[in-house]
C-alpha positions, 0 to 999 in steps of 0.5 A: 354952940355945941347944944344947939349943934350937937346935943352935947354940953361943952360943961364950960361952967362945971369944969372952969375952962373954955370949950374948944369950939370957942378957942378955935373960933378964935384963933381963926377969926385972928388969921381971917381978919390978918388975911382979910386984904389977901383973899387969894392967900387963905386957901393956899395956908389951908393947904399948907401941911405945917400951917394947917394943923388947926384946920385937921384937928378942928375937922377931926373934932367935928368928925367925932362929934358927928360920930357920937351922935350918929351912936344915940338913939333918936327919939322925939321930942316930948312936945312932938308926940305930944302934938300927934295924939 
């Protein structure tokens, strides 16, 4: 997910451990199914200061990810110039 999102490796094969975006997505998904039948709840736990510490850390994570990558020069593809003569 962070390849395709991101450019940028998760390196979940090289260091043995899960990629944060999965363990959250996770955690997550058990509190949406547990809160499936009370819809109107969820948006009271996201604003929940000690409930919501998940929500922060995972906006802060995207928030570097987007960061990094505004840092790297943008260049095309090779396939793209390629196809432009």
């Amino acid at each position: 997910m962070e390849d395709l999102a991101f450019n940028k490796s998760s390196n979940m094969l090289a260091n043995g451990q899960e990629a944060y975006i999965f363990k959250t997505i996770r955690t997550d998904m058990f509190n949406i199914a547990f809160f499936t039948h009370l819809p109107w709840l969820l948006p009271f736990l996201k604003r929940t200061p000690v409930l919501n510490w998940n929500y922060y850390e995972f906006l802060d994570w995207i928030q570097k990810l987007i960061d990094e990558r505004k840092l790297v020069s943008l260049s095309p593809p090779p396939y793209q110039s390629q196809a432009h003569g």
